[in-house]
C-alpha positions, 0 to 999 in steps of 0.5 A: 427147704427148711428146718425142723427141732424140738424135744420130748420130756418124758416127765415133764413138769413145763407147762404150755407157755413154757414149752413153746417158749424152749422150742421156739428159741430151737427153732429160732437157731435155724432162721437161716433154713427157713427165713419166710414162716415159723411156727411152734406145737407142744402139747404139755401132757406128753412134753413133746414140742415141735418147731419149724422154720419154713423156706417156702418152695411149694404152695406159698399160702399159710396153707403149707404152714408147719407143724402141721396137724394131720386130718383125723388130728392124731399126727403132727409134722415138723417136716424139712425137705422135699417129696418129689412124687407127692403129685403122684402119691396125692392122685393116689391118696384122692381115689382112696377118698382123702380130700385136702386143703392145700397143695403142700407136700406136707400135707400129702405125707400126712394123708400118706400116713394117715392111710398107710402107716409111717413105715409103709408111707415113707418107703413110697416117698422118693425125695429128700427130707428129714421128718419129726412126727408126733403120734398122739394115739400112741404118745410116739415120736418117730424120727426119720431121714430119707435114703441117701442122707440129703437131709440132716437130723441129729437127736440127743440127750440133755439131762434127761429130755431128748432133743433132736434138730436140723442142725447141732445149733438147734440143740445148743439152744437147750439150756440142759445141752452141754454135751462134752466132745466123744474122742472116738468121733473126733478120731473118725474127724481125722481119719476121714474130714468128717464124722459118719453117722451115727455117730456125732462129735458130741456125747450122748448125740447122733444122727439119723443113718440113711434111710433109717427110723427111730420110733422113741416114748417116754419110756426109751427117752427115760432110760437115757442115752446109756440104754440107747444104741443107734444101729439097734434102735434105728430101723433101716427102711431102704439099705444101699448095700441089700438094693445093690446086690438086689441089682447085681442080681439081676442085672440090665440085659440090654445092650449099651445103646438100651442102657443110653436110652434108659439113662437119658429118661430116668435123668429126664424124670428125675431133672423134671421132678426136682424143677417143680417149685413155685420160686425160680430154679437154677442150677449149679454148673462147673463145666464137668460131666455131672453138672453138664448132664443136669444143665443140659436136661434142665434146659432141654425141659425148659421153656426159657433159658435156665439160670446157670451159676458158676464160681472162678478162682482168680489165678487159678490153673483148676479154675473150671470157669471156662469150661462152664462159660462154654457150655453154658453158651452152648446149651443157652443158658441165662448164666452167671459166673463170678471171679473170686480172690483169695481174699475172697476165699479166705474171708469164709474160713472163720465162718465156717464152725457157724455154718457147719456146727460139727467140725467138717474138714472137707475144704470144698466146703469154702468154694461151695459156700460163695457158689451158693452165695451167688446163686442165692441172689437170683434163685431159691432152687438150685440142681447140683450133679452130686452123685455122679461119680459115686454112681457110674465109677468117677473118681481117679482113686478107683483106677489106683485102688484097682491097680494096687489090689492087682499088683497086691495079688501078685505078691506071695503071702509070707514076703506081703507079711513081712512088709506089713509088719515094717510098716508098723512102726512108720505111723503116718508116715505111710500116708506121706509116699514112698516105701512106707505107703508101700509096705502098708498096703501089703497088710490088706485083705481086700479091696476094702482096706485097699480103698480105705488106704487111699482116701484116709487122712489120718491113718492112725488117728488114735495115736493123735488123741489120748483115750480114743478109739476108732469105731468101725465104718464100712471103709473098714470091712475087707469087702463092703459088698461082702463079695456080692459084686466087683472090687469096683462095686464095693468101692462105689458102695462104700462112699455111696454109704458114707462118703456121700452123706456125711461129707458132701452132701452136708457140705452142700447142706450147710452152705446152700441153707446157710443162705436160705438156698434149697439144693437138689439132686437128681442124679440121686433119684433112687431110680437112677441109683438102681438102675446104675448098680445093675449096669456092668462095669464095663458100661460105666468105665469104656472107651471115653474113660469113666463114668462112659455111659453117662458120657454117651447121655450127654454127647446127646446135648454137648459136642464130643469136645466138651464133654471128653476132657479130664475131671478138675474138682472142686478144691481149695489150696489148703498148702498155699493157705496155711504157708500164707494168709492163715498162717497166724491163725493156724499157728494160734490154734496149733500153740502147744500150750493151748492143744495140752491145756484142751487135753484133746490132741497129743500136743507134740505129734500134732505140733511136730507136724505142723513144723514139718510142714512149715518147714517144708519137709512133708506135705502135712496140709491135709492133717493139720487142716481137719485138727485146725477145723476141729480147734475153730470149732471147738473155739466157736463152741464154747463161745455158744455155750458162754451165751446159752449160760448168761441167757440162763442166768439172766432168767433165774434173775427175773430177766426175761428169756426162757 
C-alpha cells in the first residue's frame, strides 16, 4: 500500500528543481503509507508533479518504482493500492502483444490504459486503489477511486494550483493551503461522526466519491473552486444503487443450498486473490461471524498456519478475546492476542487528529488503531471482515428500523401529523428516548427517514453551528432505493454508500497506514456485493438470525456453536472516558470562552450538554465526543499551519526549505 500527492499549476512560473522540491515535501507527509521507496515526476511545461510513497507488497524490485511511466511514455502513475486481478488482466494484455518489464500491478494498470483507455481500463480492475494519472498528449489529469471508497484521495484549491493527495496532511504541506473550515461539513461531522464524500471539512476541498473520476486541464483547474461542482464533474463509473437494482432485477434462482454453494466459492475467490503478496499476510480476528468467515477461508487456503490478531480489553464484559482464542485453536492458527488497559486505550486519544487529518469521530477508531499496531509487528498484509454486515443484514438497527416503519404504518395520518409537529420543539431531545423520540418518528416518509432516525447523532446539528447548513446525503431521501427493492435493501444501500466508505473503512485506512499496514477486504469483492443484492431477504435473515446465509458458509468450517452467538462490536467506552480519565481534557476543550473565541460552535447548547452529562442527567456522550474530535482536530490544525508558516518564512529568508 501506499500514498499518492501532487499538484497541478495551470500557469505556472516554477521551474523543475522547484516543482520536485513542493511535490516531494507532499509526499514527504505521507512516510507512514509508504516507508520502503519514494519518488517524485514533474514536468514544468504543464506544472503537473507527482509524489509517491511506496510500501512495497507485489514485485519488491525497483522495478515496481513510482510514478511510474507507461510504455509508449504518454501516461504517468502515482498509484496507492491494490488490483487484485492484474494476473489476469496482464495474460490478457500479453495476447494482445504488450510485453512488460516487471511484475507490478502498476505496470499492468498502464499497459491497461494504454490498450483500452482510462475509463474503460479501470472498470475491469476489481481492487482497491486511488489513481493520479497524468496524460501528456492531452495535458489531462484524471483522478479516480475504486468502487467502495477503500482508498482515499482528496483534491483541492490552494490559491489558484490544485493539490490533491492521499490524506489531508499531503495538501497541508502546500504553502498556499490554508484552506478555512466549511460549517456545512462540520454539521455533517455531528450528525453522523464523519464527513461523507465529496464533501470535506476544509473549503474549496473534497473527495473523489466511490467509484468515481475526474478528469481536470488547466483550464478547469484556472476557473477555480467556485466553478467546480464535484457530483457534476466527477464522473461515476460503477454506482452501488444502478448495480443493486440491476440485481434485484434479476435476482439468484437457486435454492438456499445453490446460494451456500455459490457464497462459499466467491468467498474462496475473493480470500485467494487478497493472499497474493510477496510480504507475510495476516488476518484481523475478533471471533464474530465476518472475521470468522475470511479466517476460516484464509487457513482453508493455506498451507500453514495463518497469522491471526486479536485485541483484549481488560475488564471488559465486550471483550471479544475469548471467542477469537477459540476459534482460533480451532481453525489453527498461528494466533496473537494482547490485553490492553484503559490506559492503553486512552494513550491513542491524542494522536488521533494526526492519524485521521479530517475530525472523525467514530471511537472504534481507538480499538482499531492498537489491533493494527500489533498486527503490524508480525505481518505487512492483514484481511479485515468489513462488509459483512453491510451486505447480508447485520446489524440490529435494521430490525428496530423495520419494526418502527411497521408500527409507523399503523398510525393514521392526521394523529402522526400532530406528533410530528410536538416534537419540533424537543431539538435533540428526541435523540435521548422517550416520548419526544417517539413523536419524531411520526414526521417520516419512509424507511429512509426512519433509518436515519436511528444512526444520526445530532439531529439538528445546525442549531449546534452558527451559519451552517446540511447538505444532503442518501440517509436523507424517503427511499434510497427509490422503491426499487425492500425497506431492507434500502437500508443495507444507504450505509453501503456512505456508511462503508467515509467512516470504516477510512477508520481502517488510517489506522492500518498509520503504522505502514495494508488492509483488505474480501467480503468487499464487487463479486460478492452482487451476488448478495440478488439473494432475497429471506437468505440473508433465517432462522439463525442475521446475516443466515453467510452463517451457513461458515458452519461449513466452525461448529454450530461458535458460529451461533450474539454480534459484540467493536466500540470504546466513550461515557466511562470522559466521566474519567479524559475529563480534564474534555473540559478544556469544551471551555465556553474557548468555543465563542473559535465562533464554531453555539457555546451555550454545546456547553449545556456537557453539564448534563457531568451532571449525569442525559447520556450526552456521543455529541460531546464527535465536537471534542473536531476541538482536537482543530487544535492539531492549527499546530500544522504554525509550521508550514515558519518553513515558509524560513525560505524568504534564504534558509533553506521550499
Amino acid at each position: 500500500m501506499c500514498g499518492l500527492a501532487g499538484l497541478l499549476r495551470p500557469r505556472n512560473d516554477l521551474d523543475h528543481e522547484h516543482l520536485l522540491a513542493l511535490a516531494g515535501s507532499m509526499g514527504d507527509a505521507l512516510r507512514h503509507r509508504g516507508p520502503d521507496d519514494d519518488g517524485v515526476w514533474a514536468d514544468p511545461q504543464t506544472g503537473i508533479a507527482l509524489a509517491h510513497r511506496r510500501l512495497s507488497i507485489l514485485d519488491l524490485s525497483p522495478l515496481g518504482h513510482q510514478p511510474m511511466a507507461s510504455a509508449d511514455g504518454r501516461y504517468v502513475i502515482a498509484y496507492n493500492g491494490e488490483i487484485y486481478n492484474f494476473a489476469e488482466l496482464r495474460e490478457q494484455l500479453l495476447n494482445l502483444g504488450r510485453g512488460f518489464r516487471g511484475h507490478s500491478d502498476t505496470e499492468v494498470l498502464l499497459a491497461a490504459v494504454v490498450e483500452w483507455g482510462v475509463e474503460a481500463a479501470i472498470a475491469r480492475c476489481n481492487g482497491m486503489f486511488a489513481i493520479a494519472l497524468w496524460d501528456r498528449d492531452r495535458s489531462e489529469l484524471w483522478l479516480a477511486r475504486d468502487r467502495v471508497g477503500k482508498k482515499p484521495l482528496y483534491y483541492g484549491w490552494a490559491g489558484d494550483t490544485l493539490v490533491f493527495g492521499s490524506e489531508l496532511k499531503a495538501l497541508w504541506r502546500h504553502p498556499q493551503f490554508d484552506n478555512g473550515v466549511d460549517r456545512n461539513a462540520l454539521a455533517l461531522l455531528l450528525r453522523y461522526d464523519y464527513v461523507p464524500s465529496p464533501h470535506c471539512i476544509h473549503t474549496d476541498t473534497f473527495k473523489i466519491m466511490p467509484g468515481a473520476l475526474l478528469r481536470l486541464d488547466a483550464a478547469t483547474v484556472a476557473a477555480g473552486a467556485a466553478a467546480h461542482d464535484p457530483t457534476r464533474d466527477q464522473q461515476r463509473y460503477w454506482q452501488a444503487g444502478e448495480r443493486m437494482a440491476a440485481a434485484i432485477a434479476q435476482p439468484f434462482d437457486g435454492d438456499i443450498d445453490a446460494a451456500e454453494d455459490r457464497l462459499d466459492d466467491l468467498l474462496r475467490d475473493a480470500v485467494g486473490l487478497r493472499m497474493v503478496a510477496d510480504v507475510p499476510v495476516g488476518v484481523f480476528l475478533s471471533g464474530g461471524t465476518d472475521s470468522s468467515v475470511v479466517t476460516s477461508l484464509m487457513q482453508a487456503l493455506s498451507a500453514k498456519p495463518v497469522q491471526s490478531f486479536t485485541i483484549g480489553f481488560e475488564g471488559s464484559h465486550h471483550d471479544e478475546a475469548p471467542l477469537a482464542l477459540e476459534v482460533a485453536r480451532h481453525l489453527g492458527t498461528a494466533h496473537t492476542e494482547l490485553y490492553v488497559s484503559g490506559a492503553d486505550a486512552l494513550a491513542v486519544v491524542p494522536r488521533l487528529p494526526a492519524m485521521f487529518d479530517e475530525p472523525f469521530a467514530d471511537a472504534s477508531q481507538v480499538p482499531t488503531a492498537l489491533v493494527c499496531k500489533l498486527a503490524r509487528s508480525l505481518v505487512t498484509v492483514a484481511l479485515s471482515g468489513d462488509g459483512g454486515d453491510e451486505l447480508f443484514f447485520g446489524y440490529k438497527r435494521y430490525e428496530r428500523a423495520l419494526r418502527n416503519l411497521r408500527l409507523l404504518q399503523r398510525v393514521p395520518l392526521p394523529l402522526r401529523g400532530w406528533l410530528a409537529k410536538a416534537a419540533q420543539g424537543h431539538g435533540e431531545a428526541s435523540r435521548a428516548g422517550g416520548f419526544a423520540a417517539f413523536a419524531a418518528e411520526m414526521g417520516a416518509r419512509g424507511i429512509g427517514d426512519v433509518y436515519r432516525n436511528r444512526i444520526v447523532r445530532w439531529r439538528f446539528p445546525e442549531a449546534a453551528i452558527p451559519g451552517a447548513k446540511l447538505p444532503p446525503t442518501l440517509y436523507d431521501l424517503a427511499d434510497p432505493l427509490a422503491g426499487q427493492g425492500t425497506p431492507a435493501d434500502a437500508m443495507m444501500l444507504a450505509d453501503y454508500s456512505v456508511y462503508l466508505p467515509d467512516d470504516l473503512l477510512c477508520k481502517v485506512d488510517r489506522a492500518s497506514m498509520a503504522v505502514g499496514l495494508e488492509a483488505r477486504a474480501p467480503l468487499l469483492d464487487t463479486n460478492i456485493a452482487e451476488f448478495a443484492w440478488s439473494l432475497p431477504l429471506s437468505y440473508k435473515r433465517g432462522e439463525s438470525g442475521s446475516k443466515h446465509l453467510l452463517k451457513r458458509v461458515l458452519k461449513r468450517y466452525l461448529p454450530d456453536a461458535m458460529v451461533d452467538r450474539g454480534k459484540r462490536g467493536f466500540g470504546a467506552p466513550v461515557s466511562q472516558w470522559l466521566r474519567g480519565d479524559l475529563h480534564d481534557w474534555a473540559e478544556a476543550l469544551l471551555d465556553p470562552q474557548r468555543l465563542r473565541a473559535q465562533g464554531y460552535f453555539d457555546a451555550e447548547l454545546v456547553g449545556g450538554l456537557w453539564r448534563s452529562f457531568v451532571a449525569g442527567e442525559k447520556r450526552w456522550h456521543t455529541h460531546l465526543w464527535n465536537v471534542l474530535m473536531f476541538q482536537a482536530w482543530h487544535e492539531h490544525w492549527r499546530e500544522q499551519r504554525n509550521l508550514a508558516g515558519d518553513a515558509m518564512a524560513r525560505n524568504s529568508h534564504g534558509e533553506g526549505g521550499l
